[in-house]
Every structure is written in structure tokens, then in C-alpha cells.
N, C-alpha and C positions, 0 to 999 in steps of 0.2 A: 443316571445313565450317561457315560462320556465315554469318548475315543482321544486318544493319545498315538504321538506317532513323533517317531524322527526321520530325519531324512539327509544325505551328505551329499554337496555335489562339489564345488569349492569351497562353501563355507557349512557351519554345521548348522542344524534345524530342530526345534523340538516344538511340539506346539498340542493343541488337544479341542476338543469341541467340549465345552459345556452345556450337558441337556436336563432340565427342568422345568418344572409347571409357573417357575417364578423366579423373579430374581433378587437377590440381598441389597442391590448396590456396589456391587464390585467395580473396582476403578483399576487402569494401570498405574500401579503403583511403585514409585523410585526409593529405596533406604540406601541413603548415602552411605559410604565408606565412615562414619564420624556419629551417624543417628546411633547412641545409646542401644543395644537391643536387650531387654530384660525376660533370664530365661529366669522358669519357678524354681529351679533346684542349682542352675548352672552359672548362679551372678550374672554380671551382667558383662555383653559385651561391646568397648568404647568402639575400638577400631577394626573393621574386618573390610572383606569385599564388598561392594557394591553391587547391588541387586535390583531386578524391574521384574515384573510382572503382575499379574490381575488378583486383586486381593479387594476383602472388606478391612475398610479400615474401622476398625473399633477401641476408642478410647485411645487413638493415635499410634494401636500397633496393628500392624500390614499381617491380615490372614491369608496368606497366599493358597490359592488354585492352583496355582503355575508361575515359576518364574525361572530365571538364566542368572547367573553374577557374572562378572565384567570377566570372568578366567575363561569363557566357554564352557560351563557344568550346569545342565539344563533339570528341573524336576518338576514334577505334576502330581496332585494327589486323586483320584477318584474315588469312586461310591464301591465299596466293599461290604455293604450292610450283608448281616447274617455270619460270617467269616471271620473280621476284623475281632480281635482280642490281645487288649492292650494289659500291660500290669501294672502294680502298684510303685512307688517308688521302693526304691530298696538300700540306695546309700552307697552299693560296690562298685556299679558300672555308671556310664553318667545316665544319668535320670534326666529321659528328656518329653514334656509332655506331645502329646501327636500334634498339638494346634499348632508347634512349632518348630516339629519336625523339619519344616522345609527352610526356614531362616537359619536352623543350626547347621543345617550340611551344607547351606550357598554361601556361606558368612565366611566358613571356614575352609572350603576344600575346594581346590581348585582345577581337578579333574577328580574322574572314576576312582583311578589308586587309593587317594587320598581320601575318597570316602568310604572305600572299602577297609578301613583302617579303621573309620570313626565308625562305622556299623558294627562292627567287631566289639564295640568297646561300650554301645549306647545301651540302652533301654527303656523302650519305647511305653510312655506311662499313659493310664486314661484320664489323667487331672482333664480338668475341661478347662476352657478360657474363664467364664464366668457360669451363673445360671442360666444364662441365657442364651448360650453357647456352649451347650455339653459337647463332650467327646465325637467327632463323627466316626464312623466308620466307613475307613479308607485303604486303600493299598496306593502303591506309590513306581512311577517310572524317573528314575536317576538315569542320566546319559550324557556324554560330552563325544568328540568326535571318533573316538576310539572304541564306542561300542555303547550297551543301553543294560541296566540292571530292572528288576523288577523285587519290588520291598513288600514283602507282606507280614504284618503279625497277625499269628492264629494261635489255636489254642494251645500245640504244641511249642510254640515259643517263633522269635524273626525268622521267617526264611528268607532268603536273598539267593535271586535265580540270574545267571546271564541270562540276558532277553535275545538272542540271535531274531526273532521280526522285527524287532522294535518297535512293536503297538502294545498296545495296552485298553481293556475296556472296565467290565467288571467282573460277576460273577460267571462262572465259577472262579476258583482259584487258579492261574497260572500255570501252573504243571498240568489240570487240566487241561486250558485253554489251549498247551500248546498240543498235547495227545492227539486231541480233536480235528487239528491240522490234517492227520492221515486219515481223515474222510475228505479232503479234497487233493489227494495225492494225485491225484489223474489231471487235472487243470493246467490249462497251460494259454498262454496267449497267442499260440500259432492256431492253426486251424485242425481240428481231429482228423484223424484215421481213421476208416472203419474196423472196427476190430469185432464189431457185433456178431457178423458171423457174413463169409465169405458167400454165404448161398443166396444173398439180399445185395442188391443193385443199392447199396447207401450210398449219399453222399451230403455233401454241406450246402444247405441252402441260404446261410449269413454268413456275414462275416459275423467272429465274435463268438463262434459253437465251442472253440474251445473251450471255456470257460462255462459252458452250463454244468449246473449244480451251484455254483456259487450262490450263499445263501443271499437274500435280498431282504429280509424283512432286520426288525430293526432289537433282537434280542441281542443280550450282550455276546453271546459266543457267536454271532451270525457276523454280528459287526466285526469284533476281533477277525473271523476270517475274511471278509471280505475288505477290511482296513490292511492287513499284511500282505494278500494279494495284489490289492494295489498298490501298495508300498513298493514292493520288494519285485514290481514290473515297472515302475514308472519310471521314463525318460526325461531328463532333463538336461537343458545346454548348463553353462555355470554361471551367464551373467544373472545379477540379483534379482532382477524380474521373472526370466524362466524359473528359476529355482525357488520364489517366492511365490510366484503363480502357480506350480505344479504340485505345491505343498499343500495350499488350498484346494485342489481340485482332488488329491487325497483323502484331506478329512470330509471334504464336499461328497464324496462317495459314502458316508455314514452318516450324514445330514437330517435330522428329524424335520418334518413339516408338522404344523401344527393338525392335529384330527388322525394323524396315524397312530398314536400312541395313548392310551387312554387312560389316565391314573386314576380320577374320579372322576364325578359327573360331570361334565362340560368344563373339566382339567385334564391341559391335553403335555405332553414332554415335549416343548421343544429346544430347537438346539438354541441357547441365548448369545453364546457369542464362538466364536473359531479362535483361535490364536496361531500364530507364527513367528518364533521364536529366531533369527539370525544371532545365537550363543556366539559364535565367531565376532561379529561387530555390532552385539550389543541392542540391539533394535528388537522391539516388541510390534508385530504388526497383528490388527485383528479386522475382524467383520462381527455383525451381529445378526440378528431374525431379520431386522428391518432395513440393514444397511451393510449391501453386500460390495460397498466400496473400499477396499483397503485402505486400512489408516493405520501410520506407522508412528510409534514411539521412542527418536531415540535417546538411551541413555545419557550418552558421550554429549549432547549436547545441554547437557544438565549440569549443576556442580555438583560433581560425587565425591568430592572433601567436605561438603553441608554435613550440619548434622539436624537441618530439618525434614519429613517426610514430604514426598514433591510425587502427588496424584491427579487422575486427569480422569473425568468421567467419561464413561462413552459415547461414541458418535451416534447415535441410534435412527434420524431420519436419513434415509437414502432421498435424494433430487433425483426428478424423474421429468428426462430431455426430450421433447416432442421437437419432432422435424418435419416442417409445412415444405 
């Protein structure tokens, strides 16, 4: 279960919450412009863009969750279990397995356009990494500053939707997710009218009534609307703090705590880490469960002509300041 989101004020934004019972070891992870990337059907590729984002590294290749390349063209993959239906290889279109879905569209495409070219052309297969890494099943948000795509394979074959919210959670599918929206058609963030019925003395005793109904508990179409809502209301000035600070308090509005989510017995979903994406200049910032300090990773000050992978494990104890 994750939330996904972008956000534009000066610079672009893409970024996502990761929620489960555990964590793999994912690190932010740098593939240089020059690291080798070897696809199963697509040879290999020597030279492409430059990429960061939060991945397992296995066997020295970067399983990305989330990452940006150095062009500003941000992507995330989430949990689509039940839906996802990937095919076999087939030899006509390129045959690209899902583990590496996200390295072949940030390696190569440098905005939206350009990958809606290479979507046109793929075929998205269920080869798995290894045995021990079978196929997930996922759906995907593509986005650079010109707008946000949403990638699904189902059984009827890829569908690719413009995302006009710009979130992304899980199930249901997408074209649902967004139907679902006109059950909060009424919301707003002024304060209501009465409209109940003129014969009743109403009025608003918080601030804030506009927006009742908004769902609050933590299923995935609940989050979708109340991550879009907040999106698509939030203010922000453009210097890089506002706009990084507001981006968090965003996906901070879908935030799992540990004991509200209950997967098995004393396994609870929580959110393991946030991310904050600045696709414009390159910087990977996150939080985790335990350390809700912002920590920023930038690319540009890495060599991204290397051709070795360059990752950095997470920050995970928060320092806690007493003031006598």
C-alpha cells in the first residue's frame, strides 16, 4: 500500500510514500550516465541518462521504487496486486521485463513525449529478476513538469491514462480511482453553505466543514482521494524549502502509523520511508518511520560520467533536542 504524488511550483516534484510490514534494504541509489545497464531481451545499455532514486540493490543492479534522471522525467511503481497482468516475451515490440521497467524509460526518455513513444512500442513482460525476486505486481506514475501519466498492464493489454490529480495509490484501477472522485464533488476548502434546507437555522461551527466527507481511514481509494484533494488545494511560495516542505506535508496527509493497519498478527503497514523528488535539480530528499528529518541526496554532486553504482543507506535514527 503506497501514495504517489507530484507537485509543480518553480521546480518539478514527484515523490511517493512507501507502506509495508518490512523493509528489503532499499538505499538511494545513483546509475551513472556510463554504469553498463543490462536488459533480458534489450542488450545492454553503455551510455544513457543519469538516474537517483530508492532501490534494492541486487547483485549490483538498482531495483528502483522511485527515481528522476538528470532531464526532469520522474516514475514510481506501486502494489497493483490482483489487476497487474504482464505477458510473455514475443520478439515484435521491445520486450521489456517489469523489474526494469523504470531504468528503461529514465535511461532513455527525457520527458512525457518521449516516453509516450517508447510505451507505444514496449511490452511489458513478467520475466522476474531471479527466484527470488518474482514478478511484482504493480502499476506505475510517469510525470515530468508538463503533466503525469498513469501505466497499467491488465488483462486486456497496457493501458496508459493521462493522470490530470497527479496521485497515484493502488487498487482499484485508475479509471476507477478517478470515477470515485464524483463522490467528493461537493468539497471544497472554503467553508459551506447551507443548502440542507432553508427551514433549519445551519451554520459552521469549525473551520474546515468544507471538506467533511473526505475520507480519513487508510484504504487505497480513501487515500487516492484524500492525497488529490490535498494536492490539487495546497499552497505553496517557490523557494526550495516551501515547496519541499509542502510536498511533505502532502504525502504526510496519507501517512500510515504503525497499529492502524493490520496485515497479520502483531504485523502492522507502516509508511517506511516518503520521498521528495526535485526532477528539476536533481535531488532526492526523504524521511522515514523513525526519522522525520529531511535528508537530501544530490545527484550533481556525484560523478555521473562513473560507471560505478554510487548508494547511500538510509538515515533512520531521528535526534531528539531537550530544551532545560
Amino acid at each position: 500500500m503506497c501514495t504517489a504524488a507530484t507537485y509543480l511550483t518553480k521546480d518539478f516534484y514527484i515523490g511517493r510514500t512507501l507502506d509495508y510490514e518490512f523493509s528489503y534494504g532499499e538505499e538511494i541509489t545513483i546509475l551513472p550516465r556510463n554504469y553498463p545497464i543490462p536488459f533480458r531481451f534489450m542488450g545492454i545499455r553503455e551510455n544513457h541518462y543519469a538516474i537517483i532514486g530508492m532501490a534494492h540493490v541486487a547483485g549490483n543492479y538498482p531495483l528502483y521504487y522511485d527515481a528522476i534522471n538528470e532531464k526532469g522525467l520522474g516514475m514510481a511503481g506501486l502494489n497493483f496486486v490482483g489487476n497487474s497482468v504482464y505477458r510473455k516475451p514475443e520478439g515484435v515490440k521491445d520486450d521489456v521485463a517489469q523489474f526494469e521497467f523504470i531504468p528503461w524509460v529514465l535511461s532513455q526518455c527525457a520527458n512525457l513525449d518521449e516516453a509516450r513513444a517508447l510505451l507505444d512500442r514496449m511490452n511489458l513482460t513478467d520475466t522476474p529478476y531471479s527466484e527470488h525476486f518474482p514478478s511484482a505486481g504493480l502499476h506505475w506514475i510517469l510525470a515530468d513538469r508538463t503533466g503525469a501519466l498513469t501505466i497499467e498492464s491488465v488483462a486486456d493489454g497496457l493501458k496508459i491514462y493521462e493522470n490530470p490529480a497527479g496521485v497515484l495509490t493502488n487498487n482499484p484501477p485508475f479509471d476507477q480511482q478517478m470515477f470515485l472522485l464524483n463522490n467528493y464533488i461537493g468539497l471544497s476548502p472554503k467553508q459551506p453553505e447551507n443548502h440542507f434546507s432553508e427551514q433549519l437555522p445551519l451554520s459552521c461551527y469549525s473551520r474546515g466543514m468544507g471538506a467533511l466527507g473526505l475520507p480519513g481511514d487508510l484504504s487505497s481509494a480513501s487515500r487516492f482521494a484524500r492525497a488529490a484533494f490535498t494536492r490539487l488545494h495546497s499552497v505553496s511560495g517557490d523557494s526550495e524549502e516551501e515547496s519541499v516542505g509542502q510536498f511533505f506535508h502532502i504525502l504526510g496527509s496519507v501517512e500510515q502509523p504503525r497499529g492502524c493497519c493490520e496485515v497479520a498478527d502483531g504485523k502492522y503497514e507502516i509508511t517506511i520511508y516518503t520521498s521528495c523528488c526535485n526532477a528539476t535539480r536533481g535531488i532526492y530528499y526523504y524521511t522515514t518511520y523513525t526519522n522525520h528529518q529531511i535528508t537530501a541526496v544530490d545527484m550533481h554532486r556525484e560523478n555521473l560520467d562513473g560507471n560505478e553504482l554510487i548508494h547511500y543507506p538510509m538515515l533512520q535514527q531521528e535526534r531528539i533536542f531537550h530544551q532545560n
